[in-house]
N, C-alpha and C positions, 0 to 999 in steps of 0.2 A: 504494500500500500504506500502509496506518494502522500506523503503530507507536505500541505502549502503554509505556511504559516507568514500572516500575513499582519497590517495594520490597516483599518477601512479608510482612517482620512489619508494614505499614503499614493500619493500618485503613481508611483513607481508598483507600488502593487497590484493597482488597478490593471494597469499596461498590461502586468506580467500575466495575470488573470484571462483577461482579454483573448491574449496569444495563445494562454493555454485551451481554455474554449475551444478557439478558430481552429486550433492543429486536434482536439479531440483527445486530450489527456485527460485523464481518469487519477481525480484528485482530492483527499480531505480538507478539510480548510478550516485553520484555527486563527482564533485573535491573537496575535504575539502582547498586547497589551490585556486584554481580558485574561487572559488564559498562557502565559507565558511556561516552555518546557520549562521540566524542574530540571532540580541539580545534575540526577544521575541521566535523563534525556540529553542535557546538554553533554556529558561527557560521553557519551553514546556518539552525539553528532560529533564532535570533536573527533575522536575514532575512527570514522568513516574519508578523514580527510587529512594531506599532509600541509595543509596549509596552515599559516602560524595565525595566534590569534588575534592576532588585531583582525583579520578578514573578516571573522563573526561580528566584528564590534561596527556599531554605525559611527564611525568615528564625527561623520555632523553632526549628527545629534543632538541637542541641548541639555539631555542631564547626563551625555559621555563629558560635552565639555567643562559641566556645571562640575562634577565630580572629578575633574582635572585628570583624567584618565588618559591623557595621553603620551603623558610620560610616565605612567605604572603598567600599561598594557606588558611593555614588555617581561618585567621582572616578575609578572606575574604566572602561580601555577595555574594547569588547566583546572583544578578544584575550586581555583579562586575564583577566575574566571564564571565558571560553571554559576556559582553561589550566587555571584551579581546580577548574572542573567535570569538566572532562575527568577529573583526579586523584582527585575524589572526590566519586562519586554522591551521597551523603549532603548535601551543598552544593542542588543541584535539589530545586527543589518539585515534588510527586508527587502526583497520577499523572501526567506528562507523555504527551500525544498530539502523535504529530505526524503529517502527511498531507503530498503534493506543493507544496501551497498554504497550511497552516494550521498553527495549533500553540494547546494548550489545556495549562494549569497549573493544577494542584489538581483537584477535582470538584465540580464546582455544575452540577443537573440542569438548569435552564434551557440552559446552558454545552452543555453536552451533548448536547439537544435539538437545539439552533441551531446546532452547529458537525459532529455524527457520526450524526445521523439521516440 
């Protein structure tokens, strides 16, 4: 099962939404603010991927800046990590997919293409 996990006022989610639709992807769809993964989901996504973590982090964001997280990202553990998000979906970059095996951040259709076709 594909989970979208998303934010409604986020443009960028809408888009992602959209395409997914139009191409016919078969999708859950959670509020990343309502309903944000816990601890041990986010260490699951983390898992699935070799990429470091600022990539999960929305680094625009207003309470990644508020929280001055951009010079802690790095020194931080995936547990740590995990614990933030868990707390507070607005922290994730969006739209988050995840699948059994993969996990995609942000929307870029190439991205897309290659990873939920």
């Amino acid at each position: 099962m594909t989970t979208f996990y998303c934010y409604s006022k986020c443009s960028t989610c809408k888009k992602a939404e959209k395409w997914l639709q139009e191409h016919d992807v078969s999708y859950g769809k959670i509020d990343l603010v309502e309903q944000p993964p816990t601890k041990e989901q986010m260490l699951n996504i983390f898992s699935k991927s070799n990429q470091k973590l600022r990539y999960f982090f929305n680094t625009s964001g207003i309470d990644y800046r508020k929280m001055g997280l951009k010079d802690k990202v790095e020194m931080m553990t995936k547990e740590q990590a995990a614990t933030l998000m868990s707390k507070n979906g607005k922290l994730i970059k969006r739209p988050l997919m995840v699948d059994d095996t993969k996990v995609t951040c942000g929307f870029n259709v190439g991205v897309y293409e290659e990873n939920w076709i």
